[in-house]
N, C-alpha and C positions, 0 to 999 in steps of 0.2 A: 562145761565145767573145767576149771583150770585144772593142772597138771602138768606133772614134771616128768621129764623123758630122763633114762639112764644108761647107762652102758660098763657094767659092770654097777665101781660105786661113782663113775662121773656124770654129775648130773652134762648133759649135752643139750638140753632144749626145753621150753614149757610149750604148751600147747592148751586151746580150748577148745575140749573135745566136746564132741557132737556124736547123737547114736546113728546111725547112715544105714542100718538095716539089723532092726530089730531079731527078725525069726531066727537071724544067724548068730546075736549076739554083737555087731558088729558095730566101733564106736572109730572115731577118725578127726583132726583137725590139722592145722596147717602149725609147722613145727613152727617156733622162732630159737635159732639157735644162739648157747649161750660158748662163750671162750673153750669150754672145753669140747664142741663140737668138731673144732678144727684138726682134732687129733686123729679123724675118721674121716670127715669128709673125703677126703679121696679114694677112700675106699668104698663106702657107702656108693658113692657116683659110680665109681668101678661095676657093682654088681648090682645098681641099677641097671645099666646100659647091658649088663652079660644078659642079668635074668629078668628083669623089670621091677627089683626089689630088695632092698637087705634085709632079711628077717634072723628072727632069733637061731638061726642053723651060725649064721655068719657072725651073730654076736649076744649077748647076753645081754638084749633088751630089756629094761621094764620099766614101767608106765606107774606112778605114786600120784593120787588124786589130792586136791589141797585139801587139808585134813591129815595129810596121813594114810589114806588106803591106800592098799595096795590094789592093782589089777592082776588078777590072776586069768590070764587067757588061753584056753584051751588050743586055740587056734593061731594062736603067736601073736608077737608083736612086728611091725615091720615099716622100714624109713624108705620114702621114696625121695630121692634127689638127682635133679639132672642136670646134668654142666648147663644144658642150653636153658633154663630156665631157675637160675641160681638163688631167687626170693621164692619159689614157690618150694615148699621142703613140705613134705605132707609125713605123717604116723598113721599108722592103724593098727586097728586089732579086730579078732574075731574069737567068737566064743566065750564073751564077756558072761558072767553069772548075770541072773536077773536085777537081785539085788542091787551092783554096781550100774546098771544099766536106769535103776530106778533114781540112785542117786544121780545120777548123770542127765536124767530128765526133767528131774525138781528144780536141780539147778539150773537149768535155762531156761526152766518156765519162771525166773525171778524177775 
């Protein structure tokens, strides 16, 4: 299901997310970043490399599904990006409600 990545209120990326482990709630797709990504990228890369992730400790992620939902994740959201591998920018999350998880299923059984 598309969606749109954010960082406070800039949007940074869409993404079409996939559920990648259900029992946990857990949904993830490969980011495609938009102009206002650049304003992080070096940091995001930063604490990649420290901790193998930026998550919502490091910034005020959130994830809006097309439509308008919101994702409300119990278990954060988080950008993985690596100098050495500069096209592959991945999102996740965990602890997705069920509901969003259902709407995230329907849409890719389309």
């Amino acid at each position: 299901m598309k969606a749109f990545v954010f960082i406070d209120n800039t949007q940074i990326g869409e993404a079409d997310l996939k559920i990648t482990d259900e029992s946990m709630g857990g949904i993830g797709g490969m980011l495609r970043p938009l102009p206002g990504y650049n304003n992080y990228r070096q940091q995001i890369q930063q604490l990649f490399h420290q901790k193998g992730i930026a998550n919502v400790s490091d910034f005020n992620f959130s994830i809006v599904l097309e439509g308008g939902v919101q994702v409300e994740a119990e278990g954060g959201i988080g950008v993985s990006d690596s100098r050495e591998y500069p096209d592959e920018i991945y999102v996740e999350s965990a602890g997705v409600r069920a509901d969003i998880l259902e709407m995230i299923a329907a849409a890719g059984s389309l």
